[in-house]
N, C-alpha and C positions, 0 to 999 in steps of 0.2 A: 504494500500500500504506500510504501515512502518512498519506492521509489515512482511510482506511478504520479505521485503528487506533486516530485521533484523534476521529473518530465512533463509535466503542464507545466511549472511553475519554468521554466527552462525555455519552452515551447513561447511562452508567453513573454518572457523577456525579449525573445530572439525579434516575436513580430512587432512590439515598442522599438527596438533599434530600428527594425526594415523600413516603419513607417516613415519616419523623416525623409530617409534615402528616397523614396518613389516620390513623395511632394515635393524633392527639391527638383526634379530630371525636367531635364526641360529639352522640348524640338528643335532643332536646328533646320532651316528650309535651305537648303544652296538655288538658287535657279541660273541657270547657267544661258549667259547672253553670249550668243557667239561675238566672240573678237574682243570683248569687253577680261581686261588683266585683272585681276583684284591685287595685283603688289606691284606695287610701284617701280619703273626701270632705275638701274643706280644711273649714276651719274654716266654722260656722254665721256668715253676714252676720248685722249688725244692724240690722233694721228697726222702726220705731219704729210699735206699733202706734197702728191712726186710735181718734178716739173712741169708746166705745161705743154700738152702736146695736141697737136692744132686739129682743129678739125672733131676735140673731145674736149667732153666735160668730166668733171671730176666730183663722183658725188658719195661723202661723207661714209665711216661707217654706222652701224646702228648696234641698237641692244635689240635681238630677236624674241620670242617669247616661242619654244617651242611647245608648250603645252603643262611642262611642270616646271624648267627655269629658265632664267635671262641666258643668253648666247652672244658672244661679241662677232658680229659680220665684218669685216674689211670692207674698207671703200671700193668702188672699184670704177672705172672710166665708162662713160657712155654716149654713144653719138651726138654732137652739139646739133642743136637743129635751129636752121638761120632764123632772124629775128624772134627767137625765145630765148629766155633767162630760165636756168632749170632752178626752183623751189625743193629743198630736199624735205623731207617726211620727216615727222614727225611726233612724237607721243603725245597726247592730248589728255587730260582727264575726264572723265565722262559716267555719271554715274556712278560716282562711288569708287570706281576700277578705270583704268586705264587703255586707250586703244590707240593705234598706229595707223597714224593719217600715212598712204604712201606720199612721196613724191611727186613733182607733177612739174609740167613747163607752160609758162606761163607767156603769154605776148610782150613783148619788150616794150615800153613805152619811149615816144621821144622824148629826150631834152626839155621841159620847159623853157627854160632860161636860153636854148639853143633858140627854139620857136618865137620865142618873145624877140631876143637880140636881132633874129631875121627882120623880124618886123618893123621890130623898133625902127633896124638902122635906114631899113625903104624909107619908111611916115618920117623921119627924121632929117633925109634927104631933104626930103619935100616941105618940111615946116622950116628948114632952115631959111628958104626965101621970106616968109612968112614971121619968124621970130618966134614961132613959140613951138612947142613941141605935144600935141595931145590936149589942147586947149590949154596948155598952163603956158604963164611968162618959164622963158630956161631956167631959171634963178630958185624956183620954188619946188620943181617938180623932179621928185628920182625915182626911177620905177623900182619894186621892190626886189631885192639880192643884188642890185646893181652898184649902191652904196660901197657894201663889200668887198667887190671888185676892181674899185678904184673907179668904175666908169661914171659918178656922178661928182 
């Protein structure tokens, strides 16, 4: 009988400890966003880029994400394609986790300041008969990054 009573009383301590344990467990949800990193890339290596060589571009290495850790890629050259400027890729935050913009080439824009000074220097021809430059007296008037230049 003592021990029968000693084995409830045993039984019953065991399921007071269990209890806490099962109230504290708690679910974990993963959802998994394709392309979307949950850990953050380290830091960008620095690779010293090779000489220039004509007719190519030279684009950056990266940190890859192969699915369980970061990977360091080497830079490697790629065909220049006329009037674009290549934009290298890059890591973005997004959501909590992290995804990899690639790459891309981007249209070159002109010169402002090339497009302006063309201008300028025609209308400026022509105001010189006239004495002023763009409705203003010479005196008052400097068109803007011109200052800098020395040209006003």
């Amino acid at each position: 009988m003592t021990i029968r009573i000693s084995a409830l009383a045993l039984a019953g301590a065991l399921s007071l400890l269990a209890a806490p344990i099962g109230a504290s467990a708690q679910v974990s949800v993963n959802i998994n966003v394709p392309g979307l990193v949950m850990v953050a890339p380290p830091p960008p290596r620095y690779e010293a880029p090779p000489p220039p060589r004509g007719g190519y571009v030279w684009v950056p290495g990266r940190w890859a994400w192969d699915g369980r850790a970061y990977e360091w890629r080497r830079g490697s050259w790629r065909p220049a394609r006329a009037g674009y400027a290549y934009a290298p890729g890059r890591w973005v935050e997004d959501r909590g986790g992290w995804r990899w913009t690639e790459g891309d080439w981007r249209r070159r824009e002109a010169r402002r300041d090339r497009e302006w000074d063309d201008g300028h220097r025609r209308h400026d021809r022509d105001d010189h008969r006239h004495g002023k430059r763009h409705g203003h007296d010479r005196g008052d008037f400097c068109p803007p990054g011109q200052a800098k230049k020395g040209n006003c």
